[in-house]
C-alpha positions in Angstrom: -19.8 2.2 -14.8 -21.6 2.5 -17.9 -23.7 0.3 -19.6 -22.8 1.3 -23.0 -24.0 -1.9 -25.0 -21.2 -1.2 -27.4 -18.6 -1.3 -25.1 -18.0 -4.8 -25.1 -15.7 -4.7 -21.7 -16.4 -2.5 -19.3 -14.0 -1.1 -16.7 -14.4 0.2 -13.2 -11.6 1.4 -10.7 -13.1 1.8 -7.2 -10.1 2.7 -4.8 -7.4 -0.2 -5.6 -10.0 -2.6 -7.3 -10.4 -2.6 -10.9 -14.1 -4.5 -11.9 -13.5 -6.2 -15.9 -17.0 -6.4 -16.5 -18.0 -8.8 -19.8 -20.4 -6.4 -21.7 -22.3 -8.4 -24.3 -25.6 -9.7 -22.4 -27.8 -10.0 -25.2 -25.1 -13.3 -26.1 -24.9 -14.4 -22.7 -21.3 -12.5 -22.9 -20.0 -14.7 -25.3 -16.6 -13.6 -26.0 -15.4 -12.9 -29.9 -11.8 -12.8 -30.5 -11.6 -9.5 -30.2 -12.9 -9.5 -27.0 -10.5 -11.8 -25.6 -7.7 -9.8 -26.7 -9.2 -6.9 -25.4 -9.4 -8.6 -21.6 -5.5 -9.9 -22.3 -4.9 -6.1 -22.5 -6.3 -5.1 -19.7 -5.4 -7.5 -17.0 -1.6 -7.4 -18.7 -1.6 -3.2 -18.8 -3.6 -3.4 -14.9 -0.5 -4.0 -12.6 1.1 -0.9 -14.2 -1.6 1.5 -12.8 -3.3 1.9 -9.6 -5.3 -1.5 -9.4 -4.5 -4.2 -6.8 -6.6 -6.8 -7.4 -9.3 -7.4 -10.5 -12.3 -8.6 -10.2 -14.1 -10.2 -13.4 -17.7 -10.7 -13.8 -20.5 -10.3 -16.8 -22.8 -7.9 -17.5 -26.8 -9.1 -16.9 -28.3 -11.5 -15.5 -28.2 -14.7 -17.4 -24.6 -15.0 -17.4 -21.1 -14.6 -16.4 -20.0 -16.0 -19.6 -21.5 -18.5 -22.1 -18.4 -19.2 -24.1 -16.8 -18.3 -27.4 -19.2 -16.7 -29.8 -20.5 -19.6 -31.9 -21.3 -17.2 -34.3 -18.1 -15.9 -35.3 -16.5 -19.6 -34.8 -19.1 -21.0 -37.3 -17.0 -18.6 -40.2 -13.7 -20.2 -38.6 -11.7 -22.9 -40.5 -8.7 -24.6 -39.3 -6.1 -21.9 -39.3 -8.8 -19.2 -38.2 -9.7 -21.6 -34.9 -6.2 -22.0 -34.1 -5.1 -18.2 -34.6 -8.5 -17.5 -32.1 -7.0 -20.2 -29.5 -3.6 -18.4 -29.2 -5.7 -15.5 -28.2 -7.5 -17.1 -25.8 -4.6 -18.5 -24.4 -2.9 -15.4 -23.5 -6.3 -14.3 -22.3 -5.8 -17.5 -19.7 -2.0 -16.6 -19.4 -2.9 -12.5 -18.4 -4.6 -14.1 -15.5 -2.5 -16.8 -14.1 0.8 -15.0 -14.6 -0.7 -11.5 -13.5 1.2 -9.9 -10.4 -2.0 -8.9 -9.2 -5.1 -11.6 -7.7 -7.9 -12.1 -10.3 -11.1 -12.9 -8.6 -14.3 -14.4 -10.6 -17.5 -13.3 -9.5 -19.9 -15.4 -11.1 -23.7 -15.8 -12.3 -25.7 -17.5 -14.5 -24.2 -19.6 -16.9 -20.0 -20.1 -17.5 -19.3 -22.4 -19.8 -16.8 -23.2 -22.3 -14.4 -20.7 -22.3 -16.6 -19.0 -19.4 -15.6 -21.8 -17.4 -12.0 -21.9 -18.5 -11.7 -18.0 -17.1 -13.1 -19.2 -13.8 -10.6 -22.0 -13.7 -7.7 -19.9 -14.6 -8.6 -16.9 -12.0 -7.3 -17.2 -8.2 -10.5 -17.0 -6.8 -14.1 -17.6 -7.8 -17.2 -16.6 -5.9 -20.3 -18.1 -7.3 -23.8 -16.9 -7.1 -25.8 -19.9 -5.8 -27.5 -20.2 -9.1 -24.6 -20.5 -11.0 -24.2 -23.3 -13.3 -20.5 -24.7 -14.7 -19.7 -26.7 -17.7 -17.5 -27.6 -21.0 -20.2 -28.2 -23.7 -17.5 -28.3 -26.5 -17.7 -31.8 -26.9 -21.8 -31.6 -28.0 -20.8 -28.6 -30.8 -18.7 -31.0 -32.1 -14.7 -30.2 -30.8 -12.8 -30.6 -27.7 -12.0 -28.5 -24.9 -8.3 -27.4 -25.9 -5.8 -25.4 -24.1 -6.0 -24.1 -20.7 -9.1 -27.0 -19.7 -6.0 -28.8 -19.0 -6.2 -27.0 -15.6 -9.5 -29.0 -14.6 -7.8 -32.4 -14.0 -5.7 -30.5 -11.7 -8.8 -28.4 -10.1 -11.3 -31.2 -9.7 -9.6 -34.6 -10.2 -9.2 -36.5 -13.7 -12.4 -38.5 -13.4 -14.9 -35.5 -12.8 -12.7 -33.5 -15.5 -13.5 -36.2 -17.5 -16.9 -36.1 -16.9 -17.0 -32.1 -17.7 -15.4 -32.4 -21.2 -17.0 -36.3 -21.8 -20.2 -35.5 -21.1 -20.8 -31.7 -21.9 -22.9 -31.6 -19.3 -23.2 -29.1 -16.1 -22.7 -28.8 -12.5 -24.4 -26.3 -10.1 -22.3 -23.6 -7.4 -22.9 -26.1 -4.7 -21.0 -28.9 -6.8 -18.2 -26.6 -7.9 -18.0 -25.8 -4.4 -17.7 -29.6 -3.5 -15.2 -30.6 -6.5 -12.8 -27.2 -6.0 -13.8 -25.4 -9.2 -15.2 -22.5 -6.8 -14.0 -21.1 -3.8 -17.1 -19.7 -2.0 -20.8 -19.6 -2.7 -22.1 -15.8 -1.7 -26.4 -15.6 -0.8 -27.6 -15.1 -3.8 -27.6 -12.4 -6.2 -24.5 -11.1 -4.0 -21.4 -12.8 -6.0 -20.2 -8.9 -7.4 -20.6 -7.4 -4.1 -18.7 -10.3 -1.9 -16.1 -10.9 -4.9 -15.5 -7.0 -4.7 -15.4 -7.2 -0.6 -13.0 -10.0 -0.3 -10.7 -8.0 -3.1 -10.9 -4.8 -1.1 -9.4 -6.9 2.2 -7.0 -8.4 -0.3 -5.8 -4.6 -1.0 -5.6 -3.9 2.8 -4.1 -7.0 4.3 -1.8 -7.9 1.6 1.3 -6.4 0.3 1.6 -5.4 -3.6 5.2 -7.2 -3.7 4.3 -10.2 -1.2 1.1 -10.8 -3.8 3.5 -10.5 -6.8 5.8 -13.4 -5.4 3.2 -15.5 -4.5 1.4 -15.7 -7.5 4.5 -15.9 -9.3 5.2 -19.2 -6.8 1.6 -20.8 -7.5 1.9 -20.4 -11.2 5.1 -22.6 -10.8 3.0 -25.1 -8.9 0.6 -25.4 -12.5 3.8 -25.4 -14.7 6.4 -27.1 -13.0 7.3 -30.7 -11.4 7.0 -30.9 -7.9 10.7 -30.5 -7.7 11.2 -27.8 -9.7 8.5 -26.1 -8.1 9.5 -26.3 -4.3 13.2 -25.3 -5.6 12.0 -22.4 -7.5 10.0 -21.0 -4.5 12.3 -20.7 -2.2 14.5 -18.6 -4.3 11.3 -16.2 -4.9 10.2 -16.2 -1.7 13.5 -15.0 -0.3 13.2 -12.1 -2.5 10.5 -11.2 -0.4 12.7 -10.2 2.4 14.5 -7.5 0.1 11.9 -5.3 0.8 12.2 -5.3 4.6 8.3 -6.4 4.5 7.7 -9.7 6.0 10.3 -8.6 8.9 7.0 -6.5 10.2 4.7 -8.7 10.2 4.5 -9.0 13.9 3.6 -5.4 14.2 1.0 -5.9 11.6 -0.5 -8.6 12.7 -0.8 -7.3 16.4 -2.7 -4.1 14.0 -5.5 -6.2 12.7 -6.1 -8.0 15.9 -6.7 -4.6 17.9 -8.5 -3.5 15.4 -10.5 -6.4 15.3 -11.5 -6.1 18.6 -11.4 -2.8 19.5 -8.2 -3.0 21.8 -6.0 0.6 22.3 -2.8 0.1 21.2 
């Protein structure tokens, strides 16, 4: 993978996992518009080729990914901000409603939108030094669109807290509160991000993966009722494909192989 500093996203495809890499150190990968749509692109155009699960990290080490470019926002006025959070919405959107498992690997600092992209990915792995938050409030403006998935992450009152008080929390709180799924030793959040994706690619079935993703995106969007009645008509799509119907055989697989059992 290069580190071509003008390459603002980087991509890697290492057997069936594709690496989005945030390439813009020097501003603690801030992402500019352009940026954003660029990942939307990706992560929608990924499913088509040979990736089967996309890992997203940022490039240095000072941060995974330190927001919107304040920058560029600072030239924005109404209609420019709101044109900037349509993109960034579909950036969110290419993640949750991807047929393919996004995992977050992150360092350093992700805040803002940086935090929003961990929120909206299906996994996150967090270097222990890691540090979360939704400054908007202290730059003057709210945190819009998809920070409406904290509340439902970490529970209204520490949401509240986030976007009230601009302040942040370490790995070993967004561990605690939900925000993160696992804290690797440190310095090691790329390698066990990019682990735990490769045993995603060998356990897990492309179609099976599809469906559920497509089921747990209902569970953000839906009622509670329209989301358990909606699952069960994907998930019996699943049996289409003559897949789950081996999953005795499979399973007996991994266990011998696990411990070194002949068939």
């Amino acid at each position: 993978m290069s580190n071509d500093v003008e390459t603002p996203v980087l991509l890697n495809l290492s057997g069936h996992v594709l690496t989005v890499t945030i390439n813009r150190p020097a501003a603690r990968n801030a992402l500019r518009v352009a940026d954003k749509r660029r990942i939307a692109d990706i992560l929608d155009e990924a499913a088509a080729g040979d990736a089967r699960c996309v890992v997203l990290t940022g490039a240095g080490d000072q941060a995974f990914c330190a927001g919107s470019d304040l920058k560029e926002m600072s030239k924005m006025d109404t209609a420019g901000f709101l044109a900037m959070e349509r993109v960034e919405a579909q950036m969110y959107d290419a993640i949750m409603r991807n047929p393919l498992p996004v995992i977050a690997a992150v360092h350093g600092w992700a805040l803002g939108t940086g935090c929003v992209l961990a929120a909206a990915s299906d996994l996150v792995v967090a270097d222990p030094g890691a540090n979360f938050g939704q400054p908007e409030i202290l730059n003057g403006a709210p945190t819009p669109i998809h920070g409406a998935l904290l509340p439902r992450i970490v529970g209204l009152n520490r949401a509240r807290w986030l976007v009230l008080t601009g302040r942040t929390i370490t790995a070993a709180t967004a561990l605690d509160w939900g925000l993160v799924s696992e804290v690797s030793p440190p310095g090691a959040a790329l390698d066990v991000a990019q682990t735990l994706a490769a045993s995603l690619v060998e356990d897990v079935h492309p179609g099976s993966m599809a469906l559920q993703k497509q089921i747990v995106d209902g569970w953000v969007r839906h009622s509670f009722g329209a989301a358990v009645d909606g699952s069960m008509f994907i998930a019996a799509t699943a049996y289409g494909s003559g897949w789950p119907q081996s999953a005795a055989a499979r399973m007996r697989g991994r266990r011998l192989r696990r411990t070194g059992e002949a068939g």
